[in-house]
N, C-alpha and C positions, 0 to 999 in steps of 0.2 A: 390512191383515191379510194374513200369506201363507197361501196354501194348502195343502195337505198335498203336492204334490208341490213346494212350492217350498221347502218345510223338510225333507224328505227331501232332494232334491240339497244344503243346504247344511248338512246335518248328513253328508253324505258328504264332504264338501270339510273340515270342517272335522277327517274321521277320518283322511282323505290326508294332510291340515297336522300332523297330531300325529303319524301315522306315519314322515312324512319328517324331524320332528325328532327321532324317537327314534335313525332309521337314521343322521343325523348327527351326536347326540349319540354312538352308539355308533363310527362313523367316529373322530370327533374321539378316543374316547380310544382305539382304536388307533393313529391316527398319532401322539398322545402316547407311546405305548409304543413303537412305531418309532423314536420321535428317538431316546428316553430308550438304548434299545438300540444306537443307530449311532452314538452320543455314548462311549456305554461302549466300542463294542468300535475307536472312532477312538480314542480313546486307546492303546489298545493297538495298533495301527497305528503311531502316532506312536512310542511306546517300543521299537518293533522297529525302525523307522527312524533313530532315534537310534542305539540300539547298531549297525547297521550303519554307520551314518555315523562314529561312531566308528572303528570297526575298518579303515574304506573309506578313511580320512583320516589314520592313522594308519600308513601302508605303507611307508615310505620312513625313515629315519634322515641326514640327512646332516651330514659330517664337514669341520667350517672348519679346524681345524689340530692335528698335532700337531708335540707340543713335552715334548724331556725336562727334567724336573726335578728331577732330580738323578741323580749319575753318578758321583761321589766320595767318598758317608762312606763310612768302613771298617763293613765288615763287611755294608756293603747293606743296601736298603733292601726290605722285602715285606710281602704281605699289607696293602695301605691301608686307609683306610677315612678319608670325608669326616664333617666335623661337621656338627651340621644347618643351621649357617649357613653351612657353605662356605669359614669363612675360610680351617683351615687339614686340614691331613692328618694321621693317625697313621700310622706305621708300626715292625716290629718287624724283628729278622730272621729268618733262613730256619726257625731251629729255635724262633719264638716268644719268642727269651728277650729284655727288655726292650721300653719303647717311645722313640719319634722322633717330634717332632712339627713338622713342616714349616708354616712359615708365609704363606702365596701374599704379602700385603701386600709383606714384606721380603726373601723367601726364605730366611728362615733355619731354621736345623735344630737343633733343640735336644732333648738326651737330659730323657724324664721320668723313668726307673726304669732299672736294668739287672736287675731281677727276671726268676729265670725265669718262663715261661707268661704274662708279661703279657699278650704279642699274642694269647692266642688267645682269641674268644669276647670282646675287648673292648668295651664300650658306650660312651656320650657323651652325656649329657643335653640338655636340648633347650636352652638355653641354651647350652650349648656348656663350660659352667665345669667340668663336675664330672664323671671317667674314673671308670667301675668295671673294674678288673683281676684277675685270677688272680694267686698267687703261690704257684709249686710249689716242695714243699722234700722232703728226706728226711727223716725221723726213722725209728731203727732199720730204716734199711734198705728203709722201705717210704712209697713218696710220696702225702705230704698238699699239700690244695690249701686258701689262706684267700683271701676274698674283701677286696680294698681300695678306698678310692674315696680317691680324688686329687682336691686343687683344685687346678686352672689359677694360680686367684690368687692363693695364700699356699705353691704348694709343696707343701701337707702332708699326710700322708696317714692314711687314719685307718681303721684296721681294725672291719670289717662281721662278719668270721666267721673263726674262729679256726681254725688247721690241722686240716684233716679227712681221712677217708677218702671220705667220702661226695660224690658228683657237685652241681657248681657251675654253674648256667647264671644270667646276670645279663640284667636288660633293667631301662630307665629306664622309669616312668610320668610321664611328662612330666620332672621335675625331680628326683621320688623315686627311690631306688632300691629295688629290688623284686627277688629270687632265688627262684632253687626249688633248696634244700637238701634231698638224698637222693630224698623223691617228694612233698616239699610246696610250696607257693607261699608264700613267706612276703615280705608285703605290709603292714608295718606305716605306720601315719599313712595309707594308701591307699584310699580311698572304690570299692566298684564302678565306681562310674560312670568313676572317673581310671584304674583299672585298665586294664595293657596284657596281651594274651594274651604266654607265650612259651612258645615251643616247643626243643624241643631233643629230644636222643639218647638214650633207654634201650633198654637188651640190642639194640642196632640198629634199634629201630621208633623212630617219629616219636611223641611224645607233646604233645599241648596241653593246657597249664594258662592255665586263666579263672577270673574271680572265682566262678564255678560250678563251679568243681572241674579233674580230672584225666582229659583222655581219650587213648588208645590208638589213635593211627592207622595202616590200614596198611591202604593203598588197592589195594597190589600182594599184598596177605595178608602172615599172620604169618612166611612162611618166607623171604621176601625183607629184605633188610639197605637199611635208608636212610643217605642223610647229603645233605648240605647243606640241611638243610630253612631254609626264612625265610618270612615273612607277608608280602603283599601291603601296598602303605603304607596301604589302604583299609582293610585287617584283615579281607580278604571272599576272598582266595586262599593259597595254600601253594603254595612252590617246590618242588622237592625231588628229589635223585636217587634210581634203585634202582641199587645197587652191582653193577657188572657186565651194565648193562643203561642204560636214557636215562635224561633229566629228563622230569617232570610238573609239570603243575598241575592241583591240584583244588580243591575248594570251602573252605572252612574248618575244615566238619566231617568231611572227607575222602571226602565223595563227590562222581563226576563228574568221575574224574583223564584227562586230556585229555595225550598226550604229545606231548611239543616237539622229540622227535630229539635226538641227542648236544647238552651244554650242561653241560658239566663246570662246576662251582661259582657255579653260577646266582644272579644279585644281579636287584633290581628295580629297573629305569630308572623306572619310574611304573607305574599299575597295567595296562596292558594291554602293556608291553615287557619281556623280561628283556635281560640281559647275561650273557654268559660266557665259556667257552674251549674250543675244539677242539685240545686237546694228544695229541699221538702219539706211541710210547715204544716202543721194542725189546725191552719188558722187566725192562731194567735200566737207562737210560738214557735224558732226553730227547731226540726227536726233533726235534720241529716242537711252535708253540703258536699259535693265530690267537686272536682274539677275535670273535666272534659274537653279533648281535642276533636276537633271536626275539620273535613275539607271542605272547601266551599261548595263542591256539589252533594254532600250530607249520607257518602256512601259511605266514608268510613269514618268512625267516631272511638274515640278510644278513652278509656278514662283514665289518669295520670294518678301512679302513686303516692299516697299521703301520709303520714303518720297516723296507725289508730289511735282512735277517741276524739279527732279534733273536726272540727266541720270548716272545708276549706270555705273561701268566699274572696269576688272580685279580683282575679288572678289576670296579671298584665305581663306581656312579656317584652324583652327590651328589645332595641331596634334591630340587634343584630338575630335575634330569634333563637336567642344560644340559652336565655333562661326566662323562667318565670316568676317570679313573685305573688302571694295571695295572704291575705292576712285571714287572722281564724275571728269567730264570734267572741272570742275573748280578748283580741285586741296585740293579737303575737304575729310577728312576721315570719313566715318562710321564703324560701329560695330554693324553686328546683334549676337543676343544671342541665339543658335538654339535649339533641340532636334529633334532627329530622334527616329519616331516611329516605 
């Protein structure tokens, strides 16, 4: 039998024992909450290291070769633009009227339309078979514009929308074609989900239409005049000049415009590069025209080799980001071959 002091010492022993496991039980679910917290905010560590890795690894552009590719159709050749498989080129001339479709395989050059306005604003499906074009005309005096989409493979062309007065901007949703006539989006057979945003030019501001509707951008305010606007290939950025002032990029829904310095007619290499042109004029008259690589937050810009004597202009690069295209003032094509480091 114990005696009363030996069951008081072990009824203390046994209130220290319970004590110390509460204090550990209570321990344990703080350092639980400790992990749980240095877990959440490594995470976020890691995605800030990423995007700087990104950007950190992305700094350099370099240029294997160029090489002109074409020099002799009449009437020149401007404004390119690559399909999304790269095979081959479109291009119009100086004043948009028809298109030329260069083919890298053969290099041959073949007229698709001599319609005026085809070149401006033209699309390419993703497939590559099927051009949506402008075709501007007169009637009484005052020019309408209809929408046409062309296939590659039979030739023929088949009228979308019939001569109007009203503003025309075309974009492919994949394989679909999809326009916004006057201030609507019209998206027929087109599921949101396949839905592509496009943007384009009214009364000088940037407007995005989504399958959510119609919105008014204007990151510079409403009294500044935009153009060259374009979407990021991710559909998470906007290019775009302010007329008589730089390029930006801002977010999608047009906050957070970040400027990139002069970058006359801004194209996207992939989503953190643009392309463009530092052209200089007297006025009246081309001067000088380089072409210029920028990242999207405008720290580093580089300017891209060209053949001397020639003034580059409107240089586009294909989907894959591996070359660029620019045509000169005199209506010749080049082809640089890039990599981005």
């Amino acid at each position: 039998m114990l005696n009363d002091k030996e069951c008081c010492r072990n009824d203390k022993k046994v209130m220290q024992t319970f004590a110390l496991f509460r204090i550990m039980c209570n321990f344990t679910a703080e350092i639980l909450y400790l992990i749980t917290l240095t877990n959440h905010f490594m995470k976020k560590i890691l995605l800030v290291f990423s995007l700087i890795w990104q950007i950190s690894f992305a700094q350099k552009i370099d240029v294997q070769s160029v090489v002109v590719i074409n020099n002799s159709e009449a009437q020149g050749c401007y404004y390119p633009l690559f399909s999304p498989a790269g095979d081959y080129l479109l291009a119009t001339s100086e004043s948009y009227a028809g298109l030329k479709q260069y083919t890298f395989a053969d290099k041959s050059i073949k007229t698709l339309t001599k319609d005026e306005g085809a070149g401006y604003g033209v699309q390419i499906s993703a497939d590559g078979n099927t051009i949506l074009y402008k075709r501007n005309e007169f009637i009484k005096n005052l020019r309408h514009s209809s929408l046409v989409s062309y296939s590659r493979k039979t030739g023929k062309q088949q009228l979308l929308v019939a001569p109007t007065r009203e503003n025309l901007t075309s974009r492919f949703a994949a394989n679909k074609p999809q326009f916004v006539r006057g201030k609507t989006l019209v998206a027929a057979n087109i599921t949101r989900t396949e839905s592509s945003p496009v943007i384009c030019i009214e009364d000088q501001k940037m407007v995005l239409y989504t399958s959510a509707g119609r919105k008014v951008i204007t990151p510079a305010g409403t009294q500044a005049s935009y153009i060259w606007p374009s979407i990021s290939p991710d559909g998470k950025n906007i290019a775009y000049t302010v007329a008589g002032n730089e390029s930006f990029v801002c977010n999608i829904d047009g906050t957070n415009p970040v400027s990139i310095g002069k970058l006359n007619a801004p194209r996207w290499i992939n989503n953190l590069w643009l392309v463009g042109m530092d052209d200089k004029d007297d006025g009246q008259k081309l001067i000088s025209s380089t072409i210029l690589a920028v990242t999207i937050n405008g720290k580093i810009r580089q300017t891209l080799p060209t053949p001397a004597g020639i003034n580059a202009l409107y240089p586009v690069a294909s989907t894959d980001g591996t070359r660029i295209a620019f045509n000169t003032d005199k209506g010749e094509l080049y082809l640089l071959t890039i990599t981005v480091k």
